[in-house]
Backbone as a chain_set.jsonl record, in Angstrom:
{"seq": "XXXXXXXXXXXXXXXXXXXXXXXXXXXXXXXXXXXXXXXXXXXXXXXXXXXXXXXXXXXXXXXXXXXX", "coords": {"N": [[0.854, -1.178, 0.0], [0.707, 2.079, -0.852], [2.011, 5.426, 0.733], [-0.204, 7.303, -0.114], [-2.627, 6.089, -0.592], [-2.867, 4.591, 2.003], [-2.796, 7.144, 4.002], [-5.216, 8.098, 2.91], [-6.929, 6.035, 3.605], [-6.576, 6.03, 6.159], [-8.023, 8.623, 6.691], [-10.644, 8.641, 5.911], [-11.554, 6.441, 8.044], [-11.448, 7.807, 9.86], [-13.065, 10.077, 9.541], [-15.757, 9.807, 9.167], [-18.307, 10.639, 9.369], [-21.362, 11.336, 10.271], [-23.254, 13.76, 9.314], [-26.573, 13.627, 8.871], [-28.008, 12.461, 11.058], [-28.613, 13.298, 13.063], [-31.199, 14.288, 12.414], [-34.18, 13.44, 11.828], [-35.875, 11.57, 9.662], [-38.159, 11.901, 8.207], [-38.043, 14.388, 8.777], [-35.887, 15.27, 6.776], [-36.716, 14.101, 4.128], [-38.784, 15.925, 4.233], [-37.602, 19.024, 4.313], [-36.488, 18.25, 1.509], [-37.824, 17.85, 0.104], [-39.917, 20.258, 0.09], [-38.346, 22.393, 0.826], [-36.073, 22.109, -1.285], [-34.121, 24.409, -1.748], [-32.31, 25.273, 0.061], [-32.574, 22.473, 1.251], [-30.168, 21.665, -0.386], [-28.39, 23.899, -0.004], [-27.132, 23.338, 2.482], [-26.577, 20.673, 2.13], [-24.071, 21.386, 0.313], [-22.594, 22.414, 2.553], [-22.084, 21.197, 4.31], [-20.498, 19.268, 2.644], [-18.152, 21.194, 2.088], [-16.964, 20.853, 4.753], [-16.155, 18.92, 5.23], [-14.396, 18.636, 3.189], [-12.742, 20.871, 4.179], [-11.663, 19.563, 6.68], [-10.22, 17.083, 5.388], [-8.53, 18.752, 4.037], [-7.114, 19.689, 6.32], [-6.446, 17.368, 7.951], [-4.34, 16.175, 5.817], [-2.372, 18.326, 5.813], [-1.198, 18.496, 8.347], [-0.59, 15.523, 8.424], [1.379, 16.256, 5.721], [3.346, 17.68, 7.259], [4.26, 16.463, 10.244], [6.144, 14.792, 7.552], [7.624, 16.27, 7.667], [9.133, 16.615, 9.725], [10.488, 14.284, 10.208]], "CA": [[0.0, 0.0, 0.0], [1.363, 3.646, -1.297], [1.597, 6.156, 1.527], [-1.139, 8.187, -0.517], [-3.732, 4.946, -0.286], [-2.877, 4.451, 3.459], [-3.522, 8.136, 4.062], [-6.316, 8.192, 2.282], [-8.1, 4.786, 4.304], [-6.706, 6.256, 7.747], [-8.759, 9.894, 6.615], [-12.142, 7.836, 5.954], [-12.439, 6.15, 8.833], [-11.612, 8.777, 10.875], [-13.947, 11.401, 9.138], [-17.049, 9.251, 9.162], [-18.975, 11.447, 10.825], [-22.536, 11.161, 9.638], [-24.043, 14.956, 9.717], [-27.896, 13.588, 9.216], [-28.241, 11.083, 12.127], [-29.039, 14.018, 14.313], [-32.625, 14.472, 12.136], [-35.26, 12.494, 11.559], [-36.029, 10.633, 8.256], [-39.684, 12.641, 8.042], [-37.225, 16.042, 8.54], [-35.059, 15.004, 6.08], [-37.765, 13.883, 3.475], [-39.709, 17.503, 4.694], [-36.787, 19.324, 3.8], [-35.918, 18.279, 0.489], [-39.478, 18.44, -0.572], [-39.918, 21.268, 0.598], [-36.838, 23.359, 0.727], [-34.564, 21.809, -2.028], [-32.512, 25.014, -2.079], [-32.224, 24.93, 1.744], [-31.483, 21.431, 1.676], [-28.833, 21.627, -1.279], [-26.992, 24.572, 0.663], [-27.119, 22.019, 3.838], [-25.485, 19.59, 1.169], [-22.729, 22.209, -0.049], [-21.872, 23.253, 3.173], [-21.207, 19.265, 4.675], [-19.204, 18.861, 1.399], [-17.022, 22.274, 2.396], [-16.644, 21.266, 6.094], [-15.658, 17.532, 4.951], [-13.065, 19.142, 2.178], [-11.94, 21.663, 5.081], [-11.223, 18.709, 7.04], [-9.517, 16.557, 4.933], [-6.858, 19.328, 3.687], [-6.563, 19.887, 7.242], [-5.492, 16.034, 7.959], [-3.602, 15.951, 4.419], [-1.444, 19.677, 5.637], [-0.857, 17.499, 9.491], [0.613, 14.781, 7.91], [2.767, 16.602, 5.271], [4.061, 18.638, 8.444], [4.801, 15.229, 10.498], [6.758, 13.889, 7.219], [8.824, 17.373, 7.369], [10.062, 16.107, 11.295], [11.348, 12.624, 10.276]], "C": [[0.898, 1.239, 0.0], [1.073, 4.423, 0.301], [0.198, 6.97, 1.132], [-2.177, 7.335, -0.016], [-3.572, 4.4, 1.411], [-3.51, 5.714, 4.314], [-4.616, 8.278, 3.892], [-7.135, 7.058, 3.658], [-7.566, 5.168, 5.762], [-8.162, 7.356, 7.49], [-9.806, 9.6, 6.781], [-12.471, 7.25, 7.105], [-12.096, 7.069, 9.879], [-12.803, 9.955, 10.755], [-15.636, 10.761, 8.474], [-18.314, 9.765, 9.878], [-20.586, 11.555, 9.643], [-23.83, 12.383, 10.115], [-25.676, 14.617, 9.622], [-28.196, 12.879, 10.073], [-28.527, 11.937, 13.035], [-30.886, 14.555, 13.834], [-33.299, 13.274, 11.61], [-35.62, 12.226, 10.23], [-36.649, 11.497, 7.387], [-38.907, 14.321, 7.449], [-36.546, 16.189, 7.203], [-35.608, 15.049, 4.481], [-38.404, 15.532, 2.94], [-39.265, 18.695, 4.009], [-36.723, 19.562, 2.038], [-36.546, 18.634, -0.33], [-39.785, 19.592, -0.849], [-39.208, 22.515, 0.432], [-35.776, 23.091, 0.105], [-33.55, 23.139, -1.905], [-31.605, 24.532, -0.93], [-31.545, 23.941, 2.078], [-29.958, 21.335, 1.362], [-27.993, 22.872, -0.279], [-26.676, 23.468, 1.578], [-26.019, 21.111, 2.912], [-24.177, 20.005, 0.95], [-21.967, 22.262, 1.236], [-21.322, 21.718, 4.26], [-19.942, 19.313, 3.572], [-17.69, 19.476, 1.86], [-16.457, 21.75, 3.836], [-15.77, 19.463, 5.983], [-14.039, 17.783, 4.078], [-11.819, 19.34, 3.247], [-10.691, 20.861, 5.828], [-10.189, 17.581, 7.069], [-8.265, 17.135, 4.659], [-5.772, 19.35, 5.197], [-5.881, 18.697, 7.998], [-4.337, 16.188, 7.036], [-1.844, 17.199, 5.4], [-0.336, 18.523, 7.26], [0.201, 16.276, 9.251], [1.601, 15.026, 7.105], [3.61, 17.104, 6.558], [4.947, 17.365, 9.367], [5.986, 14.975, 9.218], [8.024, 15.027, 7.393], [9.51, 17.314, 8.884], [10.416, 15.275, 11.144], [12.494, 13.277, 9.605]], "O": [[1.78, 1.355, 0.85], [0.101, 4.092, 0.98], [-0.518, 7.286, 2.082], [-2.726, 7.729, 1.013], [-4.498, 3.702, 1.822], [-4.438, 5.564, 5.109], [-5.24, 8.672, 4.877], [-7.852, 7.551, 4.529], [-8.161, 4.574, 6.661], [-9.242, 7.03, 7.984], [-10.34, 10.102, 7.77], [-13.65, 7.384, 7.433], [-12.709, 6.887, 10.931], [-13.305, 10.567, 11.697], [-16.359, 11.221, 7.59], [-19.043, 9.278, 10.742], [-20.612, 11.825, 8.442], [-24.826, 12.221, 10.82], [-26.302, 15.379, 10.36], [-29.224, 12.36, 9.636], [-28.773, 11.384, 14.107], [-31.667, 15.053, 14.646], [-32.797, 12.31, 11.031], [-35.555, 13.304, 9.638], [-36.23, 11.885, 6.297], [-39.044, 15.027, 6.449], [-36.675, 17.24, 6.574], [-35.109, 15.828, 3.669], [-38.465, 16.073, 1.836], [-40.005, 19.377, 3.299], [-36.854, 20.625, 1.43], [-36.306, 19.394, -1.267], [-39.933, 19.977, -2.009], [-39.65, 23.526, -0.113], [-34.67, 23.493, 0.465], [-32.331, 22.976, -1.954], [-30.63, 23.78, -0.901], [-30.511, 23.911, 2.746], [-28.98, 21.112, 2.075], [-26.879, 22.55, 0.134], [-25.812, 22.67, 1.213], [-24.812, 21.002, 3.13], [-23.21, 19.304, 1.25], [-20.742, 22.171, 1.157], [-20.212, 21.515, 4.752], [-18.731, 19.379, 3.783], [-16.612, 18.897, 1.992], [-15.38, 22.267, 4.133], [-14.88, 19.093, 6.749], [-12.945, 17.266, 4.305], [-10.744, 18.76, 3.399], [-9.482, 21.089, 5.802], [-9.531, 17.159, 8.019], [-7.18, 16.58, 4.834], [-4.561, 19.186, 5.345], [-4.851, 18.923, 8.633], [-3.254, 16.348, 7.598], [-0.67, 16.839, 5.492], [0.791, 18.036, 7.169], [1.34, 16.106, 9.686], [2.668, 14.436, 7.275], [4.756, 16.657, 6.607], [6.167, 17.291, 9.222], [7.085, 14.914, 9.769], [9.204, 14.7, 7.271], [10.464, 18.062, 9.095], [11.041, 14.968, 12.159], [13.505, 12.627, 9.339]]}, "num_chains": 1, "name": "protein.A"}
């Protein structure tokens, strides 16, 4: 396994974080129906905070390889 593909499968299961499990199915459903823009920002702004996240692992470990 490449350092990139090890990186990569530590990042995932660490960043499994499942932003709808705090609403209800019905909400969720209610929502989309309802408020597609609303939802879709909701969508964008998981995506951005998931991205954020990841560079911010990715920058962590270049920084670590620049101390060995």
């Amino acid at each position: 396994m490449t350092d990139t593909n090890k990186h990569t499968t530590i990042y995932k299961k660490t960043s499994q974080i499942n932003y709808f499990e705090g609403f209800d199915d019905e909400v969720l459903i209610e929502m989309a129906m309802y408020y597609p823009h609303q939802f879709k920002m909701m969508c964008i702004l998981i995506s951005l905070d998931l991205q954020a996240e990841k560079e911010s692992y990715d920058k962590n470990i270049s920084n670590r390889r620049d101390l060995c």
